[in-house]
C-alpha positions in Angstrom: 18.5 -78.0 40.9 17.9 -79.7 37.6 16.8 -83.1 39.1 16.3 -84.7 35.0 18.5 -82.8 33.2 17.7 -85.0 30.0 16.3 -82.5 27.6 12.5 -82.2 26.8 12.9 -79.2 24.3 11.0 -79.6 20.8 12.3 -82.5 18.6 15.6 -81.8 16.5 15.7 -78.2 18.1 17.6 -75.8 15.4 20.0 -73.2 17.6 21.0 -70.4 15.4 21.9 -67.1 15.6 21.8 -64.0 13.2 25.3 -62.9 11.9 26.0 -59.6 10.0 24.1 -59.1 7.3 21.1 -61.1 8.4 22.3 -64.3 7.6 21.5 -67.4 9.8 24.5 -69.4 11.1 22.7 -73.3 12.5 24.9 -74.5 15.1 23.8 -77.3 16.3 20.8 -80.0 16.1 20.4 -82.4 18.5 17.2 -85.0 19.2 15.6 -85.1 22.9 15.6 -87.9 24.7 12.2 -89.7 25.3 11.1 -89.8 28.8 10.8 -93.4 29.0 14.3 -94.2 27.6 16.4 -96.6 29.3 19.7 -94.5 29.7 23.6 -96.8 30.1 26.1 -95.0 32.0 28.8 -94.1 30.3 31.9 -91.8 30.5 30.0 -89.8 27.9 32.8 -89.1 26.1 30.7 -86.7 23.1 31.0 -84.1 25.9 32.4 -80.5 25.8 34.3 -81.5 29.0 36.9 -78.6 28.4 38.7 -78.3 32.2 40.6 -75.1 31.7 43.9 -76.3 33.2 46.8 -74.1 32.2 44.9 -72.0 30.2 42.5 -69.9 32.4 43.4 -66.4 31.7 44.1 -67.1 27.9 40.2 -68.8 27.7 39.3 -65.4 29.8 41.0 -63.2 26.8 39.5 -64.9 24.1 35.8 -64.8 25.9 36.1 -61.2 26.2 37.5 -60.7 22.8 35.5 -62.9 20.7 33.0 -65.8 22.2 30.7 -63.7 24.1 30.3 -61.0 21.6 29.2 -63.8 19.1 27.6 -66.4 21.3 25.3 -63.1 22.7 23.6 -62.5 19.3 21.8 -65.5 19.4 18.3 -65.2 20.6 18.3 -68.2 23.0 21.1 -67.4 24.8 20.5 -63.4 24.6 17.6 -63.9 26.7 18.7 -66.4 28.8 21.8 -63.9 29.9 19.4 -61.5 30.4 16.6 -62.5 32.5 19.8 -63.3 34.5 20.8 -59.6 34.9 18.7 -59.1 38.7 19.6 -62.6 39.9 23.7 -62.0 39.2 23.6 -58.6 41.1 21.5 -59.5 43.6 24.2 -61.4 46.2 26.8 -58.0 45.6 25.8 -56.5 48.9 26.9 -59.5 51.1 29.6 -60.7 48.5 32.0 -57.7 48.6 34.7 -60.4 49.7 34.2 -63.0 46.9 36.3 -63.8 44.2 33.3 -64.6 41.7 33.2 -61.9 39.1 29.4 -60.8 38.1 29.8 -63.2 34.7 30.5 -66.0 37.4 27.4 -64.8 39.2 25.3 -64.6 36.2 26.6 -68.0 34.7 25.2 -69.6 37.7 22.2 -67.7 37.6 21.5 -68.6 33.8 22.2 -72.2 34.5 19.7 -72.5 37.6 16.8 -70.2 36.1 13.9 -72.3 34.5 13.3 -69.3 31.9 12.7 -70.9 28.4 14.3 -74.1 29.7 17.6 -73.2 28.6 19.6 -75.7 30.9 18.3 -78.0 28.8 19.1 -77.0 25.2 22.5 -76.5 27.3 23.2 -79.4 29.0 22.0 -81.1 25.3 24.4 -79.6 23.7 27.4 -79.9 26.8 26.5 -83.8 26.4 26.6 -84.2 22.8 28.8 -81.4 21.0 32.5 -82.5 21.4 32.9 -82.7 17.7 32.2 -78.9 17.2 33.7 -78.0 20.4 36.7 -75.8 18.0 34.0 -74.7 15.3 30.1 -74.0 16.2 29.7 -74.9 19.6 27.5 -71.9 20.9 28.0 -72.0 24.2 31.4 -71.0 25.3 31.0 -68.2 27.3 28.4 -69.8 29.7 30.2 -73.8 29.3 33.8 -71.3 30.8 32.3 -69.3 33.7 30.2 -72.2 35.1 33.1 -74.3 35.1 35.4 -71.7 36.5 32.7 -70.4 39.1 32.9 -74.2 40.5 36.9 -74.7 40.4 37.0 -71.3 42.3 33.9 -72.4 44.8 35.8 -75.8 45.2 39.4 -74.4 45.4 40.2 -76.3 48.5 39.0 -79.4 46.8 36.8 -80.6 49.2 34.4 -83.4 48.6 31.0 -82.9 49.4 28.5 -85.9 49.8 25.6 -85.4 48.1 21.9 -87.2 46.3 20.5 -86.5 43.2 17.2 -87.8 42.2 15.7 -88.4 38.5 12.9 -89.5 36.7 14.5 -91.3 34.2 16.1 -95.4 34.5 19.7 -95.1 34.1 21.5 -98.4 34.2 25.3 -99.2 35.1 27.3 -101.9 36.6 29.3 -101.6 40.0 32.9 -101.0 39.7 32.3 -99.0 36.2 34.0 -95.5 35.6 31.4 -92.9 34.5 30.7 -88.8 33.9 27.3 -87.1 33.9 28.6 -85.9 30.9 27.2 -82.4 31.5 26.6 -80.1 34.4 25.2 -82.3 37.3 22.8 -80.9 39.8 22.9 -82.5 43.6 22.0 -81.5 46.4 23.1 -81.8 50.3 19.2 -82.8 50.9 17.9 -86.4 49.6 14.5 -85.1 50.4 14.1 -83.1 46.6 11.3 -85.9 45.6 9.7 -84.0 43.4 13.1 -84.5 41.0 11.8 -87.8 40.9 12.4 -91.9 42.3 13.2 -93.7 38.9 17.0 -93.7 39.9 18.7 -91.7 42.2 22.2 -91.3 43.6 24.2 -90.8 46.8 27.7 -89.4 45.4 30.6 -88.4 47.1 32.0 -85.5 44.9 35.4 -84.0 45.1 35.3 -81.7 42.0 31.5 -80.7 42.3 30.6 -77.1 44.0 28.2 -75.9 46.9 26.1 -72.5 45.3 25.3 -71.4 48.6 22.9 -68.3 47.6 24.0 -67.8 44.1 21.7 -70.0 41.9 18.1 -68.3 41.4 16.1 -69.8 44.0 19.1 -68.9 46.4 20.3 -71.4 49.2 16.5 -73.2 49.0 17.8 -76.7 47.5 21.3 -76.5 48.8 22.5 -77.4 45.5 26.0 -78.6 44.6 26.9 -78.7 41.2 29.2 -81.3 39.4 31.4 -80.5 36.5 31.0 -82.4 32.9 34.9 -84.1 33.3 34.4 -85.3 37.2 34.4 -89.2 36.9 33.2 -91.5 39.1 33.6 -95.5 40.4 29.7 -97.3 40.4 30.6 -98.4 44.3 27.2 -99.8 44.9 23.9 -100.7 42.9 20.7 -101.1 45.7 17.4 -101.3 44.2 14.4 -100.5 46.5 13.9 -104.0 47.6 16.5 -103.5 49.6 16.8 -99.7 50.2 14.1 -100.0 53.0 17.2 -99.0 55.3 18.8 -97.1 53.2 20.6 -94.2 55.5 20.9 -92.1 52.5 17.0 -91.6 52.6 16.5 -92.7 49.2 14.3 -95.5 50.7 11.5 -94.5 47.7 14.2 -94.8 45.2 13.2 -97.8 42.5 17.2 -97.9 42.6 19.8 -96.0 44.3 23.5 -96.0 43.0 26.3 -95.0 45.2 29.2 -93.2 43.3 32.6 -92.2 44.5 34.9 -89.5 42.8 37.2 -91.3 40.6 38.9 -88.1 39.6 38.6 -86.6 36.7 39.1 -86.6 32.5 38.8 -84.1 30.1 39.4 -84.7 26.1 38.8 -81.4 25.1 41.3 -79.0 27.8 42.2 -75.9 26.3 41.4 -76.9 22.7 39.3 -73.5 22.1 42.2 -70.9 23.2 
C-alpha cells in the first residue's frame, strides 16, 4: 500500500521516451511536492479521472492497437512492466476462475511494486495531467487496466470500510466533496503505522477494490484500492485531542477524517477512444 502517495521523485522529473529514429518525445514535467507542505482537499479536478463507462471494449481496442506499443518504449515504464512479469503470473495457478486478464494482473503488480518508485511519477502524473489526457499523457495502458481491474474486483459494488494513513497534513472542512485525485491506497487494517500519523482517514468506499493476493507483497496489507473519480463527503474532522477513543484505532493520528462515498465524477470518460 502507498501510505504517502505524494511524489518524492527528483525535482521537475523529465518523462520521455525514444520514438523512431532516435528522437526524444518529453511528455510531461511535473514538480514534487515538499514533504512538509500543507495539502487542501480538493476534488482535484487536474486529474486523469477517465471512468471507462460505455466505452470499455473500444479503450481495450485502442490499447492493443496503439497505447501500449508506444507507452512501452519508454524506459520508465518499460521497466516498471517488466519487473512486473513474475508477480502477474504468479496468482495463475489458484486464479484459473478469475476474470482478470494477465495485463490486469500485472497492472496491479506494477502499481504496488516499490521498483524505481514508479507509483509515484504515476500517481504525479494521474493527479496533475488532465490537460494532456488526449495528447502526451504516457500512461494509458497502466491508468486503463488498473481502473478496469478495480470495476471488475468491485462489480457487485460493495463498500468496503477502510483507513489510510499519511505523513503529510492534509486540511478540509466537514461536509466538503473531495477525490484523492489519483489511485488511493487503504487498507482493511488501521494498524499500517509505519504509512505514517500526520493525517489519516477512516473511509467508507463504494467504488474502491479489495487486491486480495494480487498486489506484490500479496494479501500482507489487505489493501483496497480507490479509483481517481470516487468522491467523497468530509463527514467528520477529529484531531488527536480527541481521538483517544477513537474505535477506528487511529488514536496516534495528529487528525483523523472520516469520509463517506459521495459517488463518483469523472471529466475526462472516454475522451482517449
Amino acid at each position: 500500500m502507498k501510505g504517502l502517495m505524494l511524489i518524492f521523485a527528483p525535482l521537475y522529473l523529465l518523462l520521455c521516451w525514444m520514438q523512431p529514429g532516435g528522437s526524444v518525445k518529453i511528455s510531461f514535467v511535473f514538480t514534487p511536492r515538499k514533504a512538509n507542505q500543507v495539502i487542501q482537499m480538493s476534488m482535484v479536478e487536474d486529474a486523469v479521472d477517465d471512468m471507462y463507462f460505455g466505452c470499455d471494449k473500444a479503450m481495450t481496442r485502442k490499447i492493443n492497437d496503439r497505447y501500449f506499443e508506444e507507452e512501452n518504449k519508454g524506459a520508465i515504464f518499460a521497466s516498471a512492466w517488466k519487473n512486473s512479469e513474475k508477480c502477474s503470473k504468479r496468482n495463475i495457478v489458484h486464479d484459473k476462475n478469475s476474470v482478470l486478464t494477465k495485463n490486469h494482473r500485472q497492472a496491479i503488480c506494477v502499481y504496488t511494486s516499490d521498483h524505481e518508485k514508479f507509483y509515484e511519477i504515476f500517481n504525479a502524473a494521474v493527479r496533475t495531467n488532465r490537460t494532456i489526457y488526449q495528447t502526451s499523457f504516457p500512461f494509458h495502458s497502466l491508468h486503463f487496466w488498473l481502473t478496469s481491474a478495480v470495476q471488475i474486483l468491485n462489480n457487485n459494488m460493495k463498500c468496503h470500510n477502510t483507513y489510510r494513513r499519511t505523513k503529510t497534513v492534509f486540511t478540509g472542512n466537514v461536509n466538503q466533496i473531495i477525490r484523492f485525485g489519483f489511485f488511493a491506497s487503504s487498507s482493511y487494517s488501521s494498524m499500517m503505522t509505519h504509512f505514517g500519523t500526520k493525517t489519516c482517514f477512516n473511509i467508507t468506499t463504494c467504488s474502491g477494490a479489495f487486491l486480495g493476493n494480487y498486489p506484490n507483497l500479496r494479501g500482507e496489507e489487505q489493501e483496497v484500492l480507490i479509483p481517481p473519480y470516487e468522491q467523497f463527503k468530509i463527514k467528520g474532522k477529529i484531531p488527536k485531542k480527541k481521538n483517544s477513543q477513537y474505535v477506528g484505532g487511529l488514536d496516534d493520528c495528529d487528525v483523523v477524517y472520516v469520509l463517506e462515498s459521495a459517488g463518483v465524477h469523472s471529466n475526462l470518460n472516454c475522451q482517449a477512444v
